[in-house]
C-alpha positions as CSV (number, residue, x, y, z in Angstrom):
1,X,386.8,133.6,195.3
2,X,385.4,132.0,191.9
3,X,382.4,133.4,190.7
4,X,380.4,131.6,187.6
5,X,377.3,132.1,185.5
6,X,375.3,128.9,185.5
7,X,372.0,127.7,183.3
8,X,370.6,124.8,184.4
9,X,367.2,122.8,184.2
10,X,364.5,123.5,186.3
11,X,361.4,120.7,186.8
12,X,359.5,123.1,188.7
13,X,359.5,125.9,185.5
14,X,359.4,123.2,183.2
15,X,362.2,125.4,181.7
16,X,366.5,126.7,181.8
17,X,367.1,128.8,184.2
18,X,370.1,130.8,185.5
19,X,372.0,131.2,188.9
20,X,375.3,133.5,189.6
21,X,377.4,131.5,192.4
22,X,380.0,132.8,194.3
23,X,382.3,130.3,195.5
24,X,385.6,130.0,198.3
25,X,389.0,128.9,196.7
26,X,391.1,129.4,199.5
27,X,390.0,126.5,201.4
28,X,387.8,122.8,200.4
29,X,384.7,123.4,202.5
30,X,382.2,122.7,202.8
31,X,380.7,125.7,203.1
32,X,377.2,127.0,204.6
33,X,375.2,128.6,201.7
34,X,373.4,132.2,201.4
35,X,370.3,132.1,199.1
36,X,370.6,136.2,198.0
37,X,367.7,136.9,196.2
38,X,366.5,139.8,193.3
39,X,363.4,141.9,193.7
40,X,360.9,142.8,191.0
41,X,361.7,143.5,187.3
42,X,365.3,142.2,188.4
43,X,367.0,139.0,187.5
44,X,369.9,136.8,189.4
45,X,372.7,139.3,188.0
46,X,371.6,142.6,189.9
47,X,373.3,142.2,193.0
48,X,376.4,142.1,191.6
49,X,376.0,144.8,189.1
50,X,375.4,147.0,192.4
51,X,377.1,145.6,195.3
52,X,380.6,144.2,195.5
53,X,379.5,140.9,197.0
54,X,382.4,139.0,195.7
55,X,384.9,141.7,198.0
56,X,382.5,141.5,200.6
57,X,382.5,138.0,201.5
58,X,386.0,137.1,199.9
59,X,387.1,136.1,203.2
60,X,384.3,134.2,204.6
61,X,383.6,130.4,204.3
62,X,380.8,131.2,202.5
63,X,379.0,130.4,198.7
64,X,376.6,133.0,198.2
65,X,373.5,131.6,195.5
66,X,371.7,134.6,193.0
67,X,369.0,132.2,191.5
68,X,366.6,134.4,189.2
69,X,362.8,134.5,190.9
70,X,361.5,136.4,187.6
71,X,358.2,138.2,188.5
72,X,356.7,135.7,190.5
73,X,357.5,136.7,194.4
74,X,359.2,133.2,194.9
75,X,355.8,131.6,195.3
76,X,353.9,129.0,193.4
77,X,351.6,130.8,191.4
78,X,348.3,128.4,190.7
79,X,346.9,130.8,188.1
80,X,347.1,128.9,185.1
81,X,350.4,129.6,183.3
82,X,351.9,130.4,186.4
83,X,355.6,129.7,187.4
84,X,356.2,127.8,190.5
85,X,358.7,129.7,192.0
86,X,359.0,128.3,195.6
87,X,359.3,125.0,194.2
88,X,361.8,126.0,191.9
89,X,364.3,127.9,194.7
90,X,363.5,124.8,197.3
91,X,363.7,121.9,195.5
92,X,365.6,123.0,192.1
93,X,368.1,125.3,192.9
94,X,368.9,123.7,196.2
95,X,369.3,120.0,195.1
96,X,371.2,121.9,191.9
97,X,373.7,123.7,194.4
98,X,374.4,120.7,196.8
99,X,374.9,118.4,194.0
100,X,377.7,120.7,192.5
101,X,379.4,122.4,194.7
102,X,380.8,121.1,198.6
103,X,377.8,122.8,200.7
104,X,376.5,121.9,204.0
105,X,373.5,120.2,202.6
106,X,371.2,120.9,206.1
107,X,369.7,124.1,207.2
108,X,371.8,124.8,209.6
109,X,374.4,125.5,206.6
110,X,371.8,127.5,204.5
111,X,370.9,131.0,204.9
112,X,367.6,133.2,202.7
113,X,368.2,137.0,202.1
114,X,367.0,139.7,199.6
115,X,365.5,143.2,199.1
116,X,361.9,144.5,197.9
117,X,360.7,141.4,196.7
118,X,363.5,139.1,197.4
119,X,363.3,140.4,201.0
120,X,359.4,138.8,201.4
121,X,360.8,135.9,199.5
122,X,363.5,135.8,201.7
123,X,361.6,135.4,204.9
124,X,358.1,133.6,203.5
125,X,360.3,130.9,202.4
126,X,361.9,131.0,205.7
127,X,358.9,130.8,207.3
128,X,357.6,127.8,205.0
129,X,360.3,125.7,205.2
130,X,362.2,126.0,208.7
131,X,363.2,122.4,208.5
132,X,365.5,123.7,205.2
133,X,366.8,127.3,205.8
134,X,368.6,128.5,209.5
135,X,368.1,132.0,208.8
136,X,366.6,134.6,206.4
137,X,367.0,138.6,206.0
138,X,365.1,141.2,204.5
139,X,366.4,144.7,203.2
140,X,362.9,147.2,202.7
141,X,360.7,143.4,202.1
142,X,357.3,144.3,200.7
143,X,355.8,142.2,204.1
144,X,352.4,143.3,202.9
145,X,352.5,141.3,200.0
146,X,349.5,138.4,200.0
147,X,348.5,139.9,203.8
148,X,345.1,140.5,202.5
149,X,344.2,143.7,204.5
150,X,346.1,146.0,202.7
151,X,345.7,147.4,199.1
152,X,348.4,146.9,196.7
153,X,349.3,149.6,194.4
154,X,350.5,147.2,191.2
155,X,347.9,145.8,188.9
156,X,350.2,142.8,188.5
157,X,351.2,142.1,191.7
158,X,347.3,143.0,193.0
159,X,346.5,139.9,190.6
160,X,349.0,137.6,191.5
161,X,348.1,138.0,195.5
162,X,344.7,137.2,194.5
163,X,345.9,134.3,193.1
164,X,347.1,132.2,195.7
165,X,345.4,130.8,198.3
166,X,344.3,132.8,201.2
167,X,347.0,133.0,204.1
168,X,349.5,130.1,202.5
169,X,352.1,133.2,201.7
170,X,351.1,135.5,204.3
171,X,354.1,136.0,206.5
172,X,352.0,137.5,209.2
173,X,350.5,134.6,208.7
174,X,353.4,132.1,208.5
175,X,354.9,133.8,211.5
176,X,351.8,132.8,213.7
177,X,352.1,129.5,212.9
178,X,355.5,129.1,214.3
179,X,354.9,131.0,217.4
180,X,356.1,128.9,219.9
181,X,358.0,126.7,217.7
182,X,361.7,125.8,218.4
183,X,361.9,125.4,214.7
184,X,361.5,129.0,213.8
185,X,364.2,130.7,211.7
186,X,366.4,133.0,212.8
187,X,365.4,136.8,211.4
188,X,366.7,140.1,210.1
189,X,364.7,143.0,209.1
190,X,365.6,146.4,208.1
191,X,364.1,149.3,205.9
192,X,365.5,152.6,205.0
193,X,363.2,155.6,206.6
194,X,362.0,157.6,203.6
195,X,360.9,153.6,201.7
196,X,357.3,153.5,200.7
197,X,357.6,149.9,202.5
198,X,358.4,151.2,206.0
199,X,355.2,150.7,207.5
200,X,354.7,147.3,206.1
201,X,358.1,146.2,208.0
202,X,357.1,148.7,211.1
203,X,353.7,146.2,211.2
204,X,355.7,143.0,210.6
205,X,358.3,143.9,213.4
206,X,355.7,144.6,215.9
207,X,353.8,141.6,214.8
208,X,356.9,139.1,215.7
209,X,357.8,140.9,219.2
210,X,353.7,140.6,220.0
211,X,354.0,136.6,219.1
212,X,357.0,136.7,221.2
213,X,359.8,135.5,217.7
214,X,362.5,136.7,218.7
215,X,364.4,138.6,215.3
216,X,366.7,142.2,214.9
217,X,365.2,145.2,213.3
218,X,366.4,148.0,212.3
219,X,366.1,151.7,210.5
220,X,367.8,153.6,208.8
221,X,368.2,156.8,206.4
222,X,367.2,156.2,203.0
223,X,365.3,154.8,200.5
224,X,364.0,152.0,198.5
225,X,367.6,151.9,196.1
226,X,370.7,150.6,195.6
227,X,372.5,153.2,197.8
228,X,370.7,151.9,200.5
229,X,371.0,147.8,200.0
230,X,374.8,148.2,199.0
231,X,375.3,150.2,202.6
232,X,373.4,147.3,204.5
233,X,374.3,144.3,203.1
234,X,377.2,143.8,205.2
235,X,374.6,143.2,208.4
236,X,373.3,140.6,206.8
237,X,376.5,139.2,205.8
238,X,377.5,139.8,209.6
239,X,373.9,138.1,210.8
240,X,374.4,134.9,208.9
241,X,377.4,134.3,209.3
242,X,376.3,134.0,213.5
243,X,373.5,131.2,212.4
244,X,374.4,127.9,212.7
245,X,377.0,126.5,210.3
246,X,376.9,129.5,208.4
């Protein structure tokens, strides 16, 4: 595998940013994509400082994508000031990726995963854009996030919820829409047992098998930390690589 550091310009921040990209050598491609994304106060270098991704998927067909979300939840924050994060990861870093490097530039070659706030932006995005991504997996996803009956605990995240408009990144939400839908991504959830974001994935879970999506959960001992991501990213590596072109 190759693995490079990459700044690039983004239109959508009006500003560089950076992606880590692990890429195949062993054979030409092209290769299905996985989007693997940070959660809060991280950046697009964390999941390899803590998991061996490069080992893990060093013999699959597969170029895994760390683009750095900041702080914004990998929406597009109207506020003023605000970074526009979707558009950034679906229109920057995607058209960025499959210019460079030999992808399969449909969805059925491009996978979304993350944890904590990656995991939400993981499956919102999903969600969002079906006609672009074939799959998308959460590890301990704050689902509550911008699902306006619950409290949030963080001053800045409270304020950026308020901030965007009312059910447009509300996965309940999202996931309502595409009831029904043949277009509807396929979807992974999982949370460790003793995370402060259990029952938010407990209520997202039960949400999906009331509207009949069909999607995997499971539990598992553990936390909200690294122990636990770096023991479970393997089933997600294992779930996408069962998705289309993947």
């Amino acid at each position: 595998m190759a693995t490079c550091s990459i700044s690039f310009k983004g239109e959508a921040l009006g500003q560089c940013s950076n992606l880590d990209v692990i890429v195949p050598e062993k054979t030409a491609g092209p290769f299905g994509v996985l989007y693997l994304l940070h959660g809060l106060s991280d950046n697009q270098t964390i999941w390899n400082r803590h998991v061996p991704i490069t080992d893990l998927v060093r013999d699959l067909p597969l170029i895994v994508v760390m683009p750095d979300g900041g702080k914004g939840f990998y929406c597009n924050n109207p506020a003023p000031g605000g970074g526009q994060y979707e558009d950034h990861i679906v229109r920057d870093v995607i058209g960025f990726v499959d210019r460079t490097f030999p992808t399969i530039p449909h969805r059925r070659g491009r996978a979304l995963a993350g944890n904590s706030m990656g995991g939400y932006g993981a499956v919102m995005l999903a969600l969002r854009h079906p006609e672009t991504f074939a799959a998308a997996v959460s590890h301990s996803g704050a689902m509550y996030f911008a699902h306006g009956e619950r409290p949030i605990e963080y001053p800045y995240v409270a304020q950026l919820a308020a901030a965007l408009p009312a059910g447009d990144y509300d996965v309940f939400a999202l996931a309502k829409a595409l009831a029904g839908s043949t277009d509807a991504p396929a979807l992974r959830l999982d949370c460790g047992r003793d995370d402060a974001l259990l029952d938010g994935n407990r209520a997202f879970h039960a949400h999906l098998d009331a509207l009949g999506i069909a999607h995997e959960y499971a539990e598992h001992p553990g936390g909200h930390d690294w122990g636990y991501w770096r023991d479970h990213i393997g089933e997600t590596l294992d779930f996408v690589t069962r998705q289309g072109d993947l």
